[in-house]
C-alpha positions as CSV (number, residue, x, y, z in Angstrom):
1,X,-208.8,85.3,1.1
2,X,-210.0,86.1,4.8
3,X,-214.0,85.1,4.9
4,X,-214.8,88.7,5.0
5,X,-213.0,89.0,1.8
6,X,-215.4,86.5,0.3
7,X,-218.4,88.1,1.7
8,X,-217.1,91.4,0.1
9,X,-216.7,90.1,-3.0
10,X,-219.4,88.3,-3.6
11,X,-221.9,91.2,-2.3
12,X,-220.3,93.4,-4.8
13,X,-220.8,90.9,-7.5
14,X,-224.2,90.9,-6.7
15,X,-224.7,94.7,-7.1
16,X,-222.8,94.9,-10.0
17,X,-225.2,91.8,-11.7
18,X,-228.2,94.2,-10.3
19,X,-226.6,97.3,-12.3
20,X,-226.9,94.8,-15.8
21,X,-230.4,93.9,-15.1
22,X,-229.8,90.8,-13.1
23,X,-231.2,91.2,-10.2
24,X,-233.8,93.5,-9.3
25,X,-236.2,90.3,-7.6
26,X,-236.0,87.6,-5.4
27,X,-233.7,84.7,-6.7
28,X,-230.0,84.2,-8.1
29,X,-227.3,83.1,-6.3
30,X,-223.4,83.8,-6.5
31,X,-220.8,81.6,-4.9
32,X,-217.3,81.0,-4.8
33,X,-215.5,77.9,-3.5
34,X,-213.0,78.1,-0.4
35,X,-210.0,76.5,-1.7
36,X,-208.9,73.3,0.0
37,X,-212.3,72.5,2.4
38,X,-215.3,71.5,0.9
39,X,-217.6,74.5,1.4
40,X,-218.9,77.7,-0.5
41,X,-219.7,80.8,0.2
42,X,-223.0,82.4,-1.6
43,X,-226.0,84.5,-1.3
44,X,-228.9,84.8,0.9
45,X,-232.9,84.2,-0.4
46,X,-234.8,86.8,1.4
47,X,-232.9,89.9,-0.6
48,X,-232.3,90.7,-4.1
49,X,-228.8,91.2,-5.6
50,X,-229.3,95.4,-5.6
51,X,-230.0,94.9,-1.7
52,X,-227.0,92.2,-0.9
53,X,-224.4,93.4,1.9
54,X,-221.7,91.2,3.0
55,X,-222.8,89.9,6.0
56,X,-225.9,88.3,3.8
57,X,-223.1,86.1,2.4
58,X,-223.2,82.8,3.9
59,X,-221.0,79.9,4.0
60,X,-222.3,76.3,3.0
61,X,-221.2,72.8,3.3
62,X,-221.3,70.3,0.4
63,X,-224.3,68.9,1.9
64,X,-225.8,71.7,1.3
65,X,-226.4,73.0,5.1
66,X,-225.8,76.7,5.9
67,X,-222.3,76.8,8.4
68,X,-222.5,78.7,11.5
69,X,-225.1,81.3,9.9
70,X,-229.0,81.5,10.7
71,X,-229.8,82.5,7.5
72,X,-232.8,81.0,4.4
73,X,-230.5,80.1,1.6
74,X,-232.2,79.5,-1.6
75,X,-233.4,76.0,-2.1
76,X,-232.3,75.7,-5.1
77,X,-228.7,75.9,-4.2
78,X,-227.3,72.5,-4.3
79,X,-226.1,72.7,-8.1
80,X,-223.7,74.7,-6.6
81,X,-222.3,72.2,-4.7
82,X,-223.1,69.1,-7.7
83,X,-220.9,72.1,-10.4
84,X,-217.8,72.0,-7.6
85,X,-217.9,68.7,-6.6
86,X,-217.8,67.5,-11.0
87,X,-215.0,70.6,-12.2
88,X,-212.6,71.1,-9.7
89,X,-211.7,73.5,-12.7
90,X,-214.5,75.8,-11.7
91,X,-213.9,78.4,-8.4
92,X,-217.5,80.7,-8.9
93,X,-220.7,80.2,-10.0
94,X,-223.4,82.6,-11.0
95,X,-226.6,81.7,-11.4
96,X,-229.6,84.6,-12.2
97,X,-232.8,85.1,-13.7
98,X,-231.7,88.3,-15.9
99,X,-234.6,89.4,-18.3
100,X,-232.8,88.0,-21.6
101,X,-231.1,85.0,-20.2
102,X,-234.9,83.9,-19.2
103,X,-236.1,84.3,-22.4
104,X,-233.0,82.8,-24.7
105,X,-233.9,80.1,-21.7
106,X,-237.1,80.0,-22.9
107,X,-236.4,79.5,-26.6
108,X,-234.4,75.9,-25.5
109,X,-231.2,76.9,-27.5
110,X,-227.6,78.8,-26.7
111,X,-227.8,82.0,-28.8
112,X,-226.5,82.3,-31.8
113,X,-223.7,84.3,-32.8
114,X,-224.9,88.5,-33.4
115,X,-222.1,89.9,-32.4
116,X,-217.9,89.0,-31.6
117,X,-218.8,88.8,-27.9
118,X,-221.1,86.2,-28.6
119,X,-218.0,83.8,-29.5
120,X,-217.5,83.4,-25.9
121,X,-220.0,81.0,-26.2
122,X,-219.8,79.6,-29.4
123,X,-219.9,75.8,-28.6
124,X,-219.6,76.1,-24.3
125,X,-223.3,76.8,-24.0
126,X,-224.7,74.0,-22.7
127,X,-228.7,73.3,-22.1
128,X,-229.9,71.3,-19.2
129,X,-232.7,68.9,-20.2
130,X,-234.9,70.5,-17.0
131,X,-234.3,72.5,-14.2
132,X,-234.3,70.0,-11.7
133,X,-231.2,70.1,-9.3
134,X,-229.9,66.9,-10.2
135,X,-229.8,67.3,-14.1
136,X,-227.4,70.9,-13.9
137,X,-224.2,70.1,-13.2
138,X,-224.2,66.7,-15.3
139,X,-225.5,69.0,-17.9
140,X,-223.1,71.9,-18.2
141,X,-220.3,69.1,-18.8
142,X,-217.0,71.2,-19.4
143,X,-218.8,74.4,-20.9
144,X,-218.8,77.7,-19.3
145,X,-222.3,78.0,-19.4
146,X,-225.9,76.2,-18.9
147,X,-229.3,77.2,-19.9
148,X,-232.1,76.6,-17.8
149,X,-235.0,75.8,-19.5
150,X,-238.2,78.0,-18.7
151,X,-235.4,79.6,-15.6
152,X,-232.3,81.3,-16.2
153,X,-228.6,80.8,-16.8
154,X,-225.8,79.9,-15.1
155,X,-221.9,80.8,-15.7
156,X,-218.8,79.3,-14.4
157,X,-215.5,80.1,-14.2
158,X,-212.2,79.6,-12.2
159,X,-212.8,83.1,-10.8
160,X,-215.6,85.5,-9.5
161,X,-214.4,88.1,-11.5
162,X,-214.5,85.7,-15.0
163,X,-217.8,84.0,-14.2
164,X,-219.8,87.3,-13.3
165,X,-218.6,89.3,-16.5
166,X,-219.4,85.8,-18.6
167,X,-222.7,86.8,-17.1
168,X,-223.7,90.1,-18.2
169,X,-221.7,89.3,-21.7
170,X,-224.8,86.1,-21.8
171,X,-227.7,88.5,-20.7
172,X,-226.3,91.2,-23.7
173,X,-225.9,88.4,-26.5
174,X,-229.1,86.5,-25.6
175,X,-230.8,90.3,-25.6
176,X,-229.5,90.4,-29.5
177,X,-230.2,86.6,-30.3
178,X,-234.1,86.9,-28.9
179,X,-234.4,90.2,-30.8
180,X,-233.1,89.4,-33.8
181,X,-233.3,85.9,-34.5
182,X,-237.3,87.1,-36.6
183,X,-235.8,89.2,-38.4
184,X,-233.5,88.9,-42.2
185,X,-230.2,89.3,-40.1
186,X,-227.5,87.0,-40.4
187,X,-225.5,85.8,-38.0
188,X,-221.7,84.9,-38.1
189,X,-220.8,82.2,-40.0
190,X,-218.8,79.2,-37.9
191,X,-215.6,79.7,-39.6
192,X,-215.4,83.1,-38.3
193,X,-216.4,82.3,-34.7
194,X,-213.1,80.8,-32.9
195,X,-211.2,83.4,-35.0
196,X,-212.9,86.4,-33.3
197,X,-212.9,84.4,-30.2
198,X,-209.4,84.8,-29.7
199,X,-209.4,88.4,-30.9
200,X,-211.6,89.2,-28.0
201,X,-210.1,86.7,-25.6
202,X,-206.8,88.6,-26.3
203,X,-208.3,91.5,-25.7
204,X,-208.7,90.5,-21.5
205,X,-212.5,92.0,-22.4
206,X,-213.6,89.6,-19.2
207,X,-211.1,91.2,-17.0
208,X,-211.9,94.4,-18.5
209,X,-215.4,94.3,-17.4
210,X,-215.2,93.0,-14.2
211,X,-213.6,96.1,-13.5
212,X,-216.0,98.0,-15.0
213,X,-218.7,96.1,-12.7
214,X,-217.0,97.0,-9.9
215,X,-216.9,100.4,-10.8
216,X,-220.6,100.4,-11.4
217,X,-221.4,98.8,-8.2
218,X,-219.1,101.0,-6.5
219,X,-220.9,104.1,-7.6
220,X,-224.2,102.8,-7.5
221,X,-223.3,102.0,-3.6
222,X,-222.6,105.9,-3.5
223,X,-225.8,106.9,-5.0
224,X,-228.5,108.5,-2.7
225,X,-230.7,106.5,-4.3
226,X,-228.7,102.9,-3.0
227,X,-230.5,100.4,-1.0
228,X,-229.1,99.4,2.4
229,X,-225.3,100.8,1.1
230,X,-222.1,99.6,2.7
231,X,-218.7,100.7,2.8
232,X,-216.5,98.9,0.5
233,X,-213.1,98.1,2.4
234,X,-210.2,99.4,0.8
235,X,-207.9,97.3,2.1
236,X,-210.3,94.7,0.3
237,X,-210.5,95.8,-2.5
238,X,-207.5,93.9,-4.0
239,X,-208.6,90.6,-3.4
240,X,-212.0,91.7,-4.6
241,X,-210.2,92.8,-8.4
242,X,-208.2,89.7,-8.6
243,X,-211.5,87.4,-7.6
C-alpha cells in the first residue's frame, strides 16, 4: 500500500465507525501498521471520525512522535504503539468511545453472550485493570479485544477491514448485554458458544461487513448532508476492501 492508500483507508474507516455510532465527538483513534518499519499511520485529535478526510491521517513513530506532519495527535495514542510492538500478529487497531462500548466499559465485564455474534468474543474480551497507557497492551494479552474501564473499547486485528467490523459487532452486542442483562433473559449457554462461533466465522460475516461499512461510508460521503466530503479514489479502492 502507497501512504495515500493508508490515509484513504483509514479515513473511510473512520466514517463508516461514525455511520454505527462511533464517532460523532472528539476522541477515538484508528491505525494500521506499515509493514516492515516501525511506524503507524492513524487519526488526528482536533476532528471527529464523521469529519475525518485523508490528509488528517498521520504517520507516527514508535516513540510515539508525529512524522513529517504538523498535526495534534491524540495523547492517548501510545497503546497503539505498546499493542504493535507485543503482537506482531496485530496490523490495525481501533480504539472509540461508541455509546454502548462505554457503558459495557462501565459495567467492568466483556458482555455476555445475547446473541450468535456475540461469540466473537466469547473468551477474547479482555479488561484492562485502568485506562492508563501503560496497562492496555499488557492487558489485551492475545484477545481481540480490551475494555476500558470508565472509557471505551479497543479491537484488533491483522487487518483494517477485521478490526473495524469487530468494532461495530462489540458496540451492537454490548448494546444487547447493557439492555438486557436486568431483565429474565437468558443468555447462551457456554457449550453453545464456540459452536456458533464457527457457524458465523464460516460465514466471512467480518468481511461481509466491512463491505457493508464501506458502503455506508461511501454513501454517507454522497449525502448533501456530509461534513467536509472527499472523493474516494477508485483506483484505491481495492487496497481499501482488502485492508
Amino acid at each position: 500500500m502507497q501512504n495515500d492508500d493508508f490515509q484513504q483507508a483509514i479515513a473511510l474507516a473512520c466514517r463508516a465507525l461514525a455511520e454505527y455510532g462511533c464517532g460523532s465527538g472528539i476522541g477515538g483513534h484508528i491505525s494500521m501498521r506499515v509493514p516492515g518499519e516501525d511506524t503507524y499511520w492513524t487519526n488526528i485529535l482536533d476532528k471527529a471520525f464523521e469529519e475525518m478526510r485523508p490528509e488528517d491521517i498521520v504517520k507516527m513513530d514508535f516513540d510515539g512522535k508525529v512524522v513529517a506532519a504538523d498535526r495534534v495527535v491524540s495523547p492517548g495514542i501510545d497503546f497503539h504503539q505498546g499493542i504493535y510492538k507485543l503482537r506482531p500478529d496485530v496490523n490495525a487497531v481501533v480504539h472509540s468511545h461508541g455509546h454502548w462500548v462505554t457503558a459495557q466499559a462501565a459495567m467492568n465485564r466483556p458482555p455476555k453472550m445475547w446473541h450468535n455474534l456475540a461469540t466473537y468474543f466469547w473468551g477474547r474480551c479482555a479488561m484492562s485493570p485502568d485506562d492508563s497507557i501503560e496497562a492496555i497492551a499488557p492487558a489485551l494479552e492475545d484477545n481481540i479485544a480490551i475494555l476500558i474501564p470508565w472509557h471505551g473499547a479497543i479491537t484488533v486485528s491483522g487487518s483494517l477491514g477485521r478490526a473495524s467490523a469487530l468494532h461495530v459487532t462489540l458496540e451492537y452486542v454490548s448494546q444487547l448485554d447493557v439492555q438486557l442483562s436486568a431483565t429474565d433473559a437468558s443468555p447462551l449457554p457456554d457449550d453453545r458458544c464456540e459452536e456458533l462461533r464457527r457457524l458465523v466465522e464460516s460465514a466471512d460475516y467480518l468481511d461481509h461487513t466491512w463491505g457493508l461499512m464501506l458502503r455506508k461510508a461511501e454513501r454517507a460521503l454522497r449525502s448533501p448532508s456530509a461534513i467536509d466530503p472527499f472523493e474516494v479514489r477508485r483506483e484505491g479502492l481495492s487496497s481499501v476492501r482488502a485492508a
